[in-house]
C-alpha positions in Angstrom: -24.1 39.6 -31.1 -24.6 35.8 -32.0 -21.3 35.2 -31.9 -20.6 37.2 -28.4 -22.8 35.0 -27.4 -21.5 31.4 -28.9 -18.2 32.5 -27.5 -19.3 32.8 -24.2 -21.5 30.1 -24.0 -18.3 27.8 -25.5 -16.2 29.5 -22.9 -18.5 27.9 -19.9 -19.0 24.9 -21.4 -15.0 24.3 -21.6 -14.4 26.0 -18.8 -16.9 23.3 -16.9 -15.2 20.1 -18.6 -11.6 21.3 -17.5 -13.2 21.6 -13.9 -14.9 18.3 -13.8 -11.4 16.5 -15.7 -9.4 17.9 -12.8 -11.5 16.6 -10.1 -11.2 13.0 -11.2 -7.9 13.2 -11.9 -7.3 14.4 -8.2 -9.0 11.7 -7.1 -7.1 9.2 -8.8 -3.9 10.7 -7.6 -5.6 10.3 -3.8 -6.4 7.1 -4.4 -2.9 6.2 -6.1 -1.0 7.5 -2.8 -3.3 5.8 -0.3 -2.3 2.0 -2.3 1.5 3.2 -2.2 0.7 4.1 1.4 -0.9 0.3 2.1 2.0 -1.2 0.5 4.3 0.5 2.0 2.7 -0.5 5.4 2.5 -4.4 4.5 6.8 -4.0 3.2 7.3 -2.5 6.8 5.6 -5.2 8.6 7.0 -7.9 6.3 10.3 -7.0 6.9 9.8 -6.6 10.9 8.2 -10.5 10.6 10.9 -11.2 8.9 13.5 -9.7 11.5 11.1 -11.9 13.9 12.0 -14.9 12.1 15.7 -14.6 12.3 15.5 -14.3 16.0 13.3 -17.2 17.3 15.5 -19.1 15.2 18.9 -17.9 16.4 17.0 -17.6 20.0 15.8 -21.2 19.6 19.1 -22.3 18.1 21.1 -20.8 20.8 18.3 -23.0 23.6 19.6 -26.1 22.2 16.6 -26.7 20.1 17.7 -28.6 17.0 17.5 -26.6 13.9 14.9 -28.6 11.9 12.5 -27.9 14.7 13.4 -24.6 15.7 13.0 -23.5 12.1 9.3 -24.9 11.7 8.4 -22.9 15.1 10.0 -19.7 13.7 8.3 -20.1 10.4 4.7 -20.7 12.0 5.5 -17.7 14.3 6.7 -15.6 10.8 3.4 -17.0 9.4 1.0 -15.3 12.8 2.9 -12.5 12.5 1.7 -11.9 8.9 -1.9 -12.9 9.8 -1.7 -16.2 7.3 -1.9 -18.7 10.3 
């Protein structure tokens, strides 16, 4: 009987740390996809700044603007368009 007992006991008590294991690990992998998520987000906008770049510049370039200038105007547009301005 003791041992019915110990076995069942030891059955609960494992089956409780495999329970409270796969809840954190659940939550890591939550937390894991909501970063890839976020930089995935900040590569999309980075690349559409960038895109933003090459056209104020050619835009400027094509207005006669001379190209030292019109590539210090892009890059402080590139920069607002990030948020670092």
């Amino acid at each position: 009987m003791k041992k019915l007992v110990f076995s069942a006991v030891a059955l609960v008590a494992f089956s409780f740390a495999s329970m409270a294991n796969n809840s954190v690990e659940k939550e890591n992998k939550l937390n894991k996809e909501a970063k890839t998520e976020q930089l995935e987000n900040k590569i999309e906008e980075e690349k559409s700044c960038g895109l933003q770049y090459l056209d104020d510049r050619q835009w400027l370039s094509d207005m006669g603007v001379l190209d030292e200038f019109a590539i210090e105007i892009a890059w402080d547009n590139f920069q607002e368009c990030l948020g670092l301005d």
